[in-house]
Kinemage of the C-alpha trace (Angstrom):
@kinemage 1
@onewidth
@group {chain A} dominant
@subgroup {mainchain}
@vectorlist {calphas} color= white
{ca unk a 1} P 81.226 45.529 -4.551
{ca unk a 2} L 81.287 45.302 -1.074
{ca unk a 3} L 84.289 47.001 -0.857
{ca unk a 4} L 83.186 49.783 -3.095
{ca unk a 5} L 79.822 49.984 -0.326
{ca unk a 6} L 82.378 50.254 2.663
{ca unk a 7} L 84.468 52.720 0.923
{ca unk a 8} L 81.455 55.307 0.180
{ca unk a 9} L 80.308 54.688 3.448
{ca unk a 10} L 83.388 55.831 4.981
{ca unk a 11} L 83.849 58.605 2.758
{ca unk a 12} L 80.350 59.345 3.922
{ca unk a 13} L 80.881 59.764 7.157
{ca unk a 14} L 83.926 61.380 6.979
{ca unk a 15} L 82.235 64.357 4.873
{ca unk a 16} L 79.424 64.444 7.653
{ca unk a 17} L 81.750 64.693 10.471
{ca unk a 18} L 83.457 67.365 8.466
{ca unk a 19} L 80.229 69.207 8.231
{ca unk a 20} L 79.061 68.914 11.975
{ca unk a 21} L 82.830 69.220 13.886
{ca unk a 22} L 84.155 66.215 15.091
{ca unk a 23} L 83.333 66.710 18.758
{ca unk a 24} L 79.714 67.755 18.184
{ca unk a 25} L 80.292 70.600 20.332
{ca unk a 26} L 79.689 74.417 19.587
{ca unk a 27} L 82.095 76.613 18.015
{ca unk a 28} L 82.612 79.733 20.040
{ca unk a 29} L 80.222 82.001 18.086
{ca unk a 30} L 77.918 78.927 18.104
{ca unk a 31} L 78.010 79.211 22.025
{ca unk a 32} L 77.603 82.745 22.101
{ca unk a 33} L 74.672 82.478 19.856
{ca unk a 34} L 73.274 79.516 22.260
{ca unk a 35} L 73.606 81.406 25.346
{ca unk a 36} L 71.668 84.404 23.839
{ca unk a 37} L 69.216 82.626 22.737
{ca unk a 38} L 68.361 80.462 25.895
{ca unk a 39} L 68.685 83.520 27.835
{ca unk a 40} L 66.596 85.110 25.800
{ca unk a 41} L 63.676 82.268 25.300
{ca unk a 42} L 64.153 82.694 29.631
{ca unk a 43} L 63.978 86.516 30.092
{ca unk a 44} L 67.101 85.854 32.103
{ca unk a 45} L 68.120 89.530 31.907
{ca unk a 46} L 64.619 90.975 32.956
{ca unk a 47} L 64.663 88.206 35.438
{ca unk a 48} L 68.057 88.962 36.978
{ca unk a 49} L 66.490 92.934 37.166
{ca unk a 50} L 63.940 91.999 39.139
{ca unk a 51} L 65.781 89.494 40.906
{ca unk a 52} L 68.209 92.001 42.240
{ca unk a 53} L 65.361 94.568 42.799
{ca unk a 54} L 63.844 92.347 44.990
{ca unk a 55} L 66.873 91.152 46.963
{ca unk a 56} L 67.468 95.149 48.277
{ca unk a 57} L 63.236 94.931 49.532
{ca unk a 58} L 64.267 91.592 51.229
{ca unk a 59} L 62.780 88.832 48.926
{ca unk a 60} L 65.578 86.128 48.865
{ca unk a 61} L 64.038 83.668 47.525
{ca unk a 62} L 63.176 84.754 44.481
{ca unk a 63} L 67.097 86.112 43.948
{ca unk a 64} L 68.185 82.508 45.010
{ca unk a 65} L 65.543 81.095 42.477
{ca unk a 66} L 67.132 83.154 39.723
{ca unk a 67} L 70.622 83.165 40.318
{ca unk a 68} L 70.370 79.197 39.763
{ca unk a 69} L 68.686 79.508 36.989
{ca unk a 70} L 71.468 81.253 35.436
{ca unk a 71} L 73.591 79.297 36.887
{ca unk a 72} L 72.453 76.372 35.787
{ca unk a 73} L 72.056 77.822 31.969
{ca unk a 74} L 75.943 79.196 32.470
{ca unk a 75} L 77.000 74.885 33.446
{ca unk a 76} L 74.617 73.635 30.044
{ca unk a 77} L 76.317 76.248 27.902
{ca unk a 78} L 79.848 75.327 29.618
{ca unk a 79} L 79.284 71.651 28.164
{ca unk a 80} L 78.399 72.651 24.975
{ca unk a 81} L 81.217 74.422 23.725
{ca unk a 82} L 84.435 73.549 21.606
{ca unk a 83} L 85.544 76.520 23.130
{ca unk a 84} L 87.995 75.194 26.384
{ca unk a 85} L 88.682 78.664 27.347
{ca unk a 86} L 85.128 79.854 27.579
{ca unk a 87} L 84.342 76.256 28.840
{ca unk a 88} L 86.413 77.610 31.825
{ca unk a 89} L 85.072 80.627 31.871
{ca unk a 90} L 81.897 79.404 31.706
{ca unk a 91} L 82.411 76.838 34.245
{ca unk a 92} L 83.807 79.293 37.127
{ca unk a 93} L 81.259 82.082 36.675
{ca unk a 94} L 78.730 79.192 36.788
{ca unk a 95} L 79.866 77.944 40.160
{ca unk a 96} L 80.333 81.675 41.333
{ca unk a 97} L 76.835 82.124 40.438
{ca unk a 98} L 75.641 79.260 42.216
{ca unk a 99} L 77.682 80.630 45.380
{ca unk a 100} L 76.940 83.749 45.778
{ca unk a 101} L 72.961 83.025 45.316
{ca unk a 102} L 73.827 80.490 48.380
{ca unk a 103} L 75.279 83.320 50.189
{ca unk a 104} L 72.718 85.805 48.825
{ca unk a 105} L 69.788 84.255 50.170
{ca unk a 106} L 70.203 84.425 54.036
{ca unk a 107} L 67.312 85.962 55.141
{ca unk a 108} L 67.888 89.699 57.159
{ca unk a 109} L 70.697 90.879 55.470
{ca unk a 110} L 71.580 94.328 55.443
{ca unk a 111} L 72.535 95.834 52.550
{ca unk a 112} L 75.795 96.878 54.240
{ca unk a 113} L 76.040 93.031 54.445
{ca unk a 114} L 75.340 92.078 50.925
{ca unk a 115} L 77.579 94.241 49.444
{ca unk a 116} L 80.244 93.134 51.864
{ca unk a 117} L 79.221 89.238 50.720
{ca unk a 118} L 79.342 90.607 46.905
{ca unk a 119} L 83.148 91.475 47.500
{ca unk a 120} L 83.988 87.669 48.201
{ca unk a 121} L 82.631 86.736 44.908
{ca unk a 122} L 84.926 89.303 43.123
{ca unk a 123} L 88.088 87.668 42.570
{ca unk a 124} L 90.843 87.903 39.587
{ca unk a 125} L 90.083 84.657 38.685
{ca unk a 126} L 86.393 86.046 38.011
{ca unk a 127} L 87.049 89.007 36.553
{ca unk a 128} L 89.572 87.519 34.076
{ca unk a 129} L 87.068 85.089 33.188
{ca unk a 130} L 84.280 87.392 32.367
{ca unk a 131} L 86.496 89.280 30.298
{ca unk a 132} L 87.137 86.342 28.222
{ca unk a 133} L 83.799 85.887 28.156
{ca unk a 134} L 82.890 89.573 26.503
{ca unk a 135} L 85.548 88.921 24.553
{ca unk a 136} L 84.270 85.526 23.121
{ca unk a 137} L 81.048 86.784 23.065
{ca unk a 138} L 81.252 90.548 22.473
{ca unk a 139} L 76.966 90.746 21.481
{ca unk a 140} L 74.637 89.512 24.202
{ca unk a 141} L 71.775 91.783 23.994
{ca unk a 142} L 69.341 89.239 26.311
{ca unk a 143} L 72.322 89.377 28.786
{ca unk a 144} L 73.411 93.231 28.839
């Protein structure tokens, strides 16, 4: 009998890991879904609009304030996923994020010098990431 109890068990939670994925991690379109959604339930895109708006008129703080924020949503998503690529991906725009609000935020830039601090941050490494990222995640309407 006890046997029997052991051997349902197991079957048990065999069939439940089946259900949930063994890691417990997000597929990819699980992840994309995820990152819309939190970015949505932020206003991350609206954010990031007046983020930048503010930036040109001199407000760095607020830029700095938002940039982490997606930054830091970019990272949570990153650890979420199945996905290794857009783990990566994730991952390196995350810490490119991070950076360039670091750099962003000096106070009395020009915007001669901002744009010229925006080049640094555009790298192939980048640029190959976020295209695995739009193609991973092709429908981000809180992001676009």
């Amino acid at each position: 009998m006890l046997k029997k109890i052991a051997a349902c068990a197991a079957v048990l939670a065999v069939s439940i890991t089946a259900l949930t994925g063994c890691s417990g991690k997000l597929s990819t379109e699980e992840t994309c879904t995820y990152l819309n959604d939190k970015a949505a339930e932020q206003n991350l895109n609206q954010k990031m609009k007046e983020a930048s708006t503010a930036l040109i008129s001199g407000d760095t703080a607020k830029f700095k304030d938002t940039t982490t924020e997606a930054a830091s949503l970019l990272q949570d998503v990153a650890d979420r996923t199945s996905d290794d690529k857009l783990a990566d991906a994730l991952k390196l725009s995350a810490d490119m994020t991070h950076k360039m609000a670091e750099a962003m935020a000096t106070d009395g830039l020009s915007l001669m010098d901002m744009a010229d601090k925006l080049e640094e941050f555009d790298t192939p490494e980048l640029t190959a990431a976020e295209e695995y990222m739009h193609t991973a995640c092709p429908s981000m309407p809180a992001l676009d």
